[in-house]
TORKEFI-692825 format. One record per atom (N, C-alpha, C): y, z, x; residue in one letter. Coordinates in steps of 0.05 Angstrom, whole numbers, plus 5000, padded with zeros to 4 digits. Last residue first. Layout:
! TORKEFI-692825
YZXA/...
//
This chain:
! TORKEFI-692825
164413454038X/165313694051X/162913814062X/167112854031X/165112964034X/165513204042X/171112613971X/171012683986X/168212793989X/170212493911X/172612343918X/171912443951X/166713083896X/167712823880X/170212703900X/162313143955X/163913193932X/165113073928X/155913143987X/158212973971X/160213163946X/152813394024X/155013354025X/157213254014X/146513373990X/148913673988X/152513584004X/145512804031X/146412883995X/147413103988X/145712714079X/147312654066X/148512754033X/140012944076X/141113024099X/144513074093X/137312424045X/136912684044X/139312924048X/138412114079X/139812064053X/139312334050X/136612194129X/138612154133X/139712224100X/130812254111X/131512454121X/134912424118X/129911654104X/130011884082X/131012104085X/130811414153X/132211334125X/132211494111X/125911684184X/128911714184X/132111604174X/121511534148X/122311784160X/126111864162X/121910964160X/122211114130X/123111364124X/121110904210X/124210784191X/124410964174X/116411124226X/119711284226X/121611174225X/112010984207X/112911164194X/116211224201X/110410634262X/110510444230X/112810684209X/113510664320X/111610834297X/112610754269X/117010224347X/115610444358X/114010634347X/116709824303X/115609764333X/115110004345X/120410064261X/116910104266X/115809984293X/124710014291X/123710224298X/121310284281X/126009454282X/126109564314X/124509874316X/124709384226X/123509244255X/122709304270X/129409704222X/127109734206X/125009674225X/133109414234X/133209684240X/130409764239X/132908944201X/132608954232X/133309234251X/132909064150X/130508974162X/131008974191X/139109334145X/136009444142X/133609314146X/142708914166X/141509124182X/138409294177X/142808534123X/141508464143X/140008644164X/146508874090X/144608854083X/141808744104X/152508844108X/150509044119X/147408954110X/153808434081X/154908394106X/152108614124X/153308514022X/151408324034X/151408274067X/156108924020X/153709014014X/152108854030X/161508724032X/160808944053X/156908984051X/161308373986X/162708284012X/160808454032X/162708773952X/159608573950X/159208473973X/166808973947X/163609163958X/162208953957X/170508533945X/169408713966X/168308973975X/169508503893X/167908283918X/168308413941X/171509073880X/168608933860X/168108713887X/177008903886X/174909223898X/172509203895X/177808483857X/178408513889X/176708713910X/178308663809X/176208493813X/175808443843X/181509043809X/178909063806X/177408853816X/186609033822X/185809033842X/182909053832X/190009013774X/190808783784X/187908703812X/188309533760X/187209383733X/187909073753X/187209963812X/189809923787X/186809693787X/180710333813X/182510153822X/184310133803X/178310783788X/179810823811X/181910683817X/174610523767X/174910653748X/178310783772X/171310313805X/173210073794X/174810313774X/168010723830X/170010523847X/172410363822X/166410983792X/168011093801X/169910943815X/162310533778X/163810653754X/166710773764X/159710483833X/161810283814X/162810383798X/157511103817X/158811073842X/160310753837X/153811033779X/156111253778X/158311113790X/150510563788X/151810603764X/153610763765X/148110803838X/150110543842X/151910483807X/144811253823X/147711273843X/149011073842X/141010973789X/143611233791X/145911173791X/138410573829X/139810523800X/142110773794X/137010953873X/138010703863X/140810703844X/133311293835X/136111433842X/137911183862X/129910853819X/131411023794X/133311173814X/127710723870X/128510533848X/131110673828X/125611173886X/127610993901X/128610843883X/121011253850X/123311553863X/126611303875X/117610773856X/119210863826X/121711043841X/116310873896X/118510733895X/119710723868X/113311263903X/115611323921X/117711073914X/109311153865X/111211343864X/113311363879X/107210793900X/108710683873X/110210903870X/105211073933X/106810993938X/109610813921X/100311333896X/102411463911X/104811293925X/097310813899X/099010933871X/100811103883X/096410673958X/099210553945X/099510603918X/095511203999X/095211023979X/097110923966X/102011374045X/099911454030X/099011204016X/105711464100X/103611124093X/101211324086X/109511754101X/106411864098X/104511654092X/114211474091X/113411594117X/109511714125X/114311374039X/113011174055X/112011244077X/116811904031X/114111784016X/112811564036X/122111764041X/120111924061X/116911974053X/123811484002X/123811334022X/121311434037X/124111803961X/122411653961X/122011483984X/127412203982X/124412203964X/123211993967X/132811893971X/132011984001X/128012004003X/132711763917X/132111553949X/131411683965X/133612293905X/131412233896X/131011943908X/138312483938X/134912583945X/133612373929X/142012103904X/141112033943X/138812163943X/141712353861X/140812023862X/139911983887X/143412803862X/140912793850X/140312483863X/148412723870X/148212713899X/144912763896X/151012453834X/150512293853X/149012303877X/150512953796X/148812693792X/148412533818X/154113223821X/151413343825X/148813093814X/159012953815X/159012963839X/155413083833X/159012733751X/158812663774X/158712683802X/155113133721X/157313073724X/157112953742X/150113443677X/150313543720X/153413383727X/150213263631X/149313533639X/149413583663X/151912713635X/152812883613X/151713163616X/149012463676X/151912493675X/153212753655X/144512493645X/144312593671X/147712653676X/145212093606X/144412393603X/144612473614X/147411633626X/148511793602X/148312043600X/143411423658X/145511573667X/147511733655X/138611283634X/138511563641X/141111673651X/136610773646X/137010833618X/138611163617X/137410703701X/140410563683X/141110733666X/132810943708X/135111063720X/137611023715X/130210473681X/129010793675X/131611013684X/129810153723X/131310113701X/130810333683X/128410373774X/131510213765X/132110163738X/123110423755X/125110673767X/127010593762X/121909873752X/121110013721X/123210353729X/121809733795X/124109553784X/123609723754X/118010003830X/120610033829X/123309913811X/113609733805X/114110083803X/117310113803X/113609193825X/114409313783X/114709543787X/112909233871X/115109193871X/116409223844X/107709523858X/109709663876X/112309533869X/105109063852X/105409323831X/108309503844X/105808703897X/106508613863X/106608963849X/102208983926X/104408893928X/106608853904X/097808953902X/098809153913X/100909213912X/096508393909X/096608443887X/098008783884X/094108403952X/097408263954X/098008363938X/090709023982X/090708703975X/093508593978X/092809404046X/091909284021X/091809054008X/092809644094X/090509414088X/090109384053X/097609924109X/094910104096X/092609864085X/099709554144X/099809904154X/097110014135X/099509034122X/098309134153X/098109424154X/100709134070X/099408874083X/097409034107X/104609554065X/102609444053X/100609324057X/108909494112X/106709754105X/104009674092X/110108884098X/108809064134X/106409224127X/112208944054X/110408804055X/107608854084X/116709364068X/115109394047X/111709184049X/121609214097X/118309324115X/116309314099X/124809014057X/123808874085X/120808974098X/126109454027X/124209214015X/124109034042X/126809814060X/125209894042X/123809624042X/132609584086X/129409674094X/127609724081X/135009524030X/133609334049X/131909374066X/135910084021X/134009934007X/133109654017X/139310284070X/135410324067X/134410234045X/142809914066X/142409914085X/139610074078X/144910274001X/143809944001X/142709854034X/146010764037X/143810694008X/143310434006X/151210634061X/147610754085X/145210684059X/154210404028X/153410344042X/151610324055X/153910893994X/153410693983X/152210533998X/157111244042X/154911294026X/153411104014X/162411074037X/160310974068X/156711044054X/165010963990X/163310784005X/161710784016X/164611543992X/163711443972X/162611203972X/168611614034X/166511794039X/163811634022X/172811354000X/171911334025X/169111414035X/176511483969X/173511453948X/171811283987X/182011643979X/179811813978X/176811783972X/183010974008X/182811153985X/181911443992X/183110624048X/184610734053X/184910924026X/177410404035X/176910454050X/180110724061X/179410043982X/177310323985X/177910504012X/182709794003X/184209943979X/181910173985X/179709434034X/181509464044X/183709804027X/177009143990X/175509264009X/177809504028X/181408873968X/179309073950X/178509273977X/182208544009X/184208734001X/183608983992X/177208304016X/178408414029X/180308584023X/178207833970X/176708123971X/176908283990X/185107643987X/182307723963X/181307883966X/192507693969X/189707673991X/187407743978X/196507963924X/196207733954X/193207893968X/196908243861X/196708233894X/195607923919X/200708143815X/198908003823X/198907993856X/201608633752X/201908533790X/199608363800X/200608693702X/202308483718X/202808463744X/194308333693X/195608603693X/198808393700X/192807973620X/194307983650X/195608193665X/189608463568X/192108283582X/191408243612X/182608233571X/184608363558X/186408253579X/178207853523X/179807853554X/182308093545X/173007983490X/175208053486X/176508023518X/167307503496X/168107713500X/171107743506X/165506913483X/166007073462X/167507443474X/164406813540X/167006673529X/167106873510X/158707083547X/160907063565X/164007043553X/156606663511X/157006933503X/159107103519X/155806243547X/158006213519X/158806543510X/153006323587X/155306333589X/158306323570X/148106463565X/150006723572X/152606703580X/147305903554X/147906093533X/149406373538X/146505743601X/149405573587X/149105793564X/141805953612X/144505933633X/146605953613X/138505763578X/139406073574X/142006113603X/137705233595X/139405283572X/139505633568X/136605363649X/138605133647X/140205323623X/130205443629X/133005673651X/135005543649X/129105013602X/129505343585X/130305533612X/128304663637X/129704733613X/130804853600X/124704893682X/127004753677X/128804793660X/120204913643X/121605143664X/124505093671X/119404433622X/120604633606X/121504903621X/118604173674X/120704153659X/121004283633X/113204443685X/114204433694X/117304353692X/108604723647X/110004533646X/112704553661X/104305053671X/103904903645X/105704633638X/106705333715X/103505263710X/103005073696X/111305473686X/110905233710X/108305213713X/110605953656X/110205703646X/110105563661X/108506343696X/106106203673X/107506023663X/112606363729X/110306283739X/109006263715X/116506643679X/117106363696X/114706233708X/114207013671X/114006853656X/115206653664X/114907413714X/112607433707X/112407073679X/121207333715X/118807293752X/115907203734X/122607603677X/122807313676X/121607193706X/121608093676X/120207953657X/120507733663X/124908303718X/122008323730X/121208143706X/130008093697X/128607973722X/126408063723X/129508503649X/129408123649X/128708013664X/129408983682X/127708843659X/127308623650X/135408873710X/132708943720X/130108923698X/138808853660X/138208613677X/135608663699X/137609293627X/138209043619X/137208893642X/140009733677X/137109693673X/135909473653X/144909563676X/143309453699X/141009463689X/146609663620X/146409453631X/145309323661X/146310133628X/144810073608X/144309863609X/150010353674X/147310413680X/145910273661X/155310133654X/153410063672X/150910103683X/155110593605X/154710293601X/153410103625X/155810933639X/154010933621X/153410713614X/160110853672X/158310853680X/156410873664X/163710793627X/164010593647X/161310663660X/166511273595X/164711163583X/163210903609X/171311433624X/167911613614X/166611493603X/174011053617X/173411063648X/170011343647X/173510513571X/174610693574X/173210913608X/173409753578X/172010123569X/173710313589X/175409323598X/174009343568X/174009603561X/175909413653X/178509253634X/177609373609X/170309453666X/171909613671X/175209623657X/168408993650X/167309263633X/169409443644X/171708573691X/172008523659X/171208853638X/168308813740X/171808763730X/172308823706X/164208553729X/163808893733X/166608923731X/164208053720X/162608193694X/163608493701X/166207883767X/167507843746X/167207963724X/162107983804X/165108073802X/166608053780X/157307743778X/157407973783X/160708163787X/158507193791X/158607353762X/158707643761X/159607063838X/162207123832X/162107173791X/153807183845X/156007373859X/158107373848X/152306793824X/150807043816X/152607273820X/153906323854X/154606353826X/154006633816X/
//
């Protein structure tokens, strides 16, 4: 259900708004939903403590409420071409675009945030012997970067543009990835994930903005499941990359996730890598 909201919501803003305005808004609204989820983790466990069918309840009925609000929003026309075949196609439109380079990029970025959050517990736990509670901070560091990086793409966009914003976003993952590499204390590491979090958030606000901002109006929502398609297809890799090569030194996932993004970022220009 989460997924085929997500296609539909990122379709629909793109139908709604105008193509300079699209990532701004997506950045305001991710960090919206990154703030709810870290608030609603933290207040879900206190009320099930207390009452267990009002937990219940009250997720049910803010379900059915976002879904009415949902309804209240302006549909605009039926495009008129109605392409054959689903997300795939989407997927299929990028990949034969100029916005190519743009994928694969996205791609290697969501592939080290899964590593990130796969090994994350490893490092923590076992690599630097910390409590759990450790844990928990770290994972608010980063979700306070993500949404700090939503709040920010207006600005950042509006003084560096999209090809020097996007490629701000990869170092500042790349940053933070290679942070870990130094399995430092974990306030210092909060930093590395705040760093990850917020150029995260960034780059994936620009870079959808650009993807759907690209597509005809018949093919959005098509280009939209099939990045989702590809995200969740790769996503597996970063823990089992991750895995394989802290087995040989805890530091050189992180090392060489970061290095890579790093490595990657002066190469991007708009629509192409050079």
């Amino acid at each position: 259900m989460e997924a085929l909201r997500m296609v539909a919501a990122g379709a629909l803003l793109a139908d709604l708004l105008p193509k300079e305005a699209l990532a701004q808004a997506r950045g305001k609204l991710g960090a919206l939903y990154t703030a709810a989820d870290t608030l609603s983790d933290l207040f879900a466990g206190l009320l099930f403590t207390r009452s267990r069918p009002w937990t219940v309840g009250l997720g049910s009925g803010l379900l059915f409420l976002a879904a009415g609000l949902y309804r209240t929003l302006p549909l605009p026309p039926r495009p008129p071409g109605r392409p054959e075949g689903g997300s795939l196609s989407g997927l299929r439109f990028l990949w034969q675009s100029p916005l190519r380079p743009l994928l694969i990029l996205e791609a290697l970025l969501n592939v080290a945030y899964a590593l990130f959050a796969g090994l994350l517990p490893f490092l923590v736990l076992r690599g630097l012997g910390e409590a759990p509670w450790a844990l928990g901070l770290l994972g608010a560091a980063q979700s306070l970067g993500g949404a700090l990086g939503g709040l920010l793409v207006g600005a950042v966009l509006g003084r560096l543009g999209e090809g020097r914003t996007l490629r701000l976003a990869l170092g500042l993952a790349g940053l933070g990835l290679l942070g870990g590499a130094l399995l430092p204390p974990w306030p210092l590491l909060a930093g590395s994930a705040f760093l990850l979090g917020a150029g995260g958030a960034l780059f994936g606000a620009v870079a959808g903005a650009i993807r759907l901002g690209e597509a005809p109006p018949e093919l959005r929502g098509r280009v939209a499941g099939g990045f989702l398609f590809l995200s969740g297809a790769l996503a597996p890799l970063g823990p089992l990359l991750g895995g394989a090569l802290a087995g040989v030194a805890l530091p050189l996932p992180f090392l060489l996730a970061g290095g890579l993004l790093l490595g990657l970022a002066p190469l991007w220009r708009r629509g192409r890598a050079a």
